[in-house]
C-alpha positions in Angstrom: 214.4 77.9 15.2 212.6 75.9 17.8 211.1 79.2 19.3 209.5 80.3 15.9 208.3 76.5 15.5 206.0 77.2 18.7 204.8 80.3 17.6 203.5 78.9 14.5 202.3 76.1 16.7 200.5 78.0 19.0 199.3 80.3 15.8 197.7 76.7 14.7 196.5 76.0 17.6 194.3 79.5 18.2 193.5 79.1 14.2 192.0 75.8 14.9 190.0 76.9 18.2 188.6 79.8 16.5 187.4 77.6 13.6 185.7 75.0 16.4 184.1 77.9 17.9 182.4 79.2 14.4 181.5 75.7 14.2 180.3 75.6 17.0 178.2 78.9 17.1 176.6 77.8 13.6 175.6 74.4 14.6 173.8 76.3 17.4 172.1 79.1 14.6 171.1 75.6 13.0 169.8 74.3 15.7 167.5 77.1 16.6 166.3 78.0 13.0 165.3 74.2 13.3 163.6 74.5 16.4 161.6 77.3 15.4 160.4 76.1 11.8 159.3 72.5 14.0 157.1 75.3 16.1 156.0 76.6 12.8 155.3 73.2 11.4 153.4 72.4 14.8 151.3 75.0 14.5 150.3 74.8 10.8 149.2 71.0 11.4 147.1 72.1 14.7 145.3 75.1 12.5 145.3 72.4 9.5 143.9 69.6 11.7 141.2 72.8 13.2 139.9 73.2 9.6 139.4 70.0 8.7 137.4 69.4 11.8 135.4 72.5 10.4 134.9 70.6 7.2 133.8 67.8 8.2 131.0 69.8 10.5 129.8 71.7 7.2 130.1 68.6 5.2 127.2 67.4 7.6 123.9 66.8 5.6 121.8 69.5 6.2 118.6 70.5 3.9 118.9 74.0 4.4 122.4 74.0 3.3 123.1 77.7 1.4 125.4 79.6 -1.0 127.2 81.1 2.1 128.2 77.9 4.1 129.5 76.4 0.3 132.0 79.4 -0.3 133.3 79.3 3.5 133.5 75.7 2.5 135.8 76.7 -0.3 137.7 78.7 1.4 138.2 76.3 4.2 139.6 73.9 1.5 142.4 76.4 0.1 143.5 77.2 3.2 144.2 73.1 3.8 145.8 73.2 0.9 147.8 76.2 1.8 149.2 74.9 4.8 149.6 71.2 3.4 152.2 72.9 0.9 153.9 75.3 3.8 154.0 72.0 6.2 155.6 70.1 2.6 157.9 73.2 1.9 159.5 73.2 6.0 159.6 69.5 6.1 161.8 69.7 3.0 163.9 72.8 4.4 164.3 71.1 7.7 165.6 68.0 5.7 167.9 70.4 3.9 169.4 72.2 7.0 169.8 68.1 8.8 171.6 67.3 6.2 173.6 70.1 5.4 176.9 69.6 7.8 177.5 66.2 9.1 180.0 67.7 11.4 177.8 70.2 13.3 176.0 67.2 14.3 178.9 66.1 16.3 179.7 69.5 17.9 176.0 69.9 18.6 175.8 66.4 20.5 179.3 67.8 22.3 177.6 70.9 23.0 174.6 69.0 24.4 176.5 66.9 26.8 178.8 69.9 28.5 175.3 71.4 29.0 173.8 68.1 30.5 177.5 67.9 32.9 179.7 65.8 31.2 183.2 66.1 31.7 186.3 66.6 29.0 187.4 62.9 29.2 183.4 61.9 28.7 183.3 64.2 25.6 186.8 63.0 24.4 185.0 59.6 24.6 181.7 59.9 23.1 182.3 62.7 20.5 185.7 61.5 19.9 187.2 65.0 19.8 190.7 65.9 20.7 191.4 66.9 24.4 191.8 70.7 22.9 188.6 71.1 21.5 186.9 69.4 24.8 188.3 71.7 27.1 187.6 74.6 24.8 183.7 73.3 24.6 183.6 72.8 28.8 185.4 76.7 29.2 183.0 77.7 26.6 180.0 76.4 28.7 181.1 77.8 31.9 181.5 81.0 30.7 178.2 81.0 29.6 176.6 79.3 32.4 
């Protein structure tokens, strides 16, 4: 009886490490989809930031101002208005994906401090996670590293 009792113990056990490690592998899919739409969004507001500097040069009076340089000022506008709604649609999807699972966050901070050095007991402490999982996220690491 007590023999069977372990193995579905130790069945638990592995259930519940393979679980923290999906967590722990989507919180880091998150994380870099996030870093790389923040990238994107860095981009689009240096190329929106370019073309409104270009504007404001053709928006300069000028009394020989022609039919060409008010179309490329057209243009010039859409495309600010282009990017304003991409740079509206990621800031809204990067909200999304933040607040999507509330427990990542805390495997991603553990994750961050094994990565920085910290040591079982330190993530124990700060992350509040069981002595299991803390190991598991320090072997993890080392293997890696």
């Amino acid at each position: 009886m007590t023999l069977w009792l372990i193995a579905l113990s130790a069945l638990a056990l592995g259930l519940a490490l393979i679980a923290l490690v999906a967590v722990v592998m989507t919180s880091r899919r998150q994380a870099e989809l996030i870093e790389r739409q923040q990238q994107r969004l860095l981009m689009l507001t240096e190329t929106a930031t370019e073309v409104l500097s270009l504007k404001e040069q053709l928006n300069e009076p000028k009394q020989d101002s022609n039919f060409a340089e008010k179309q490329l000022l057209a243009q010039l506008e859409q495309q600010v208005s282009t990017l304003n709604d991409e740079q509206r649609r990621l800031q809204e999807k990067l909200q999304e994906l933040a607040e999507q699972d509330p427990g990542s966050k805390l495997y991603h901070r553990a994750s961050k401090l094994v990565a920085s050095g910290a040591t079982v007991e330190e993530l124990m402490h700060e992350c509040e996670l069981p002595q299991a999982e803390a190991e598991l996220l320090v072997s993890l690491h080392q293997r890696k590293g």
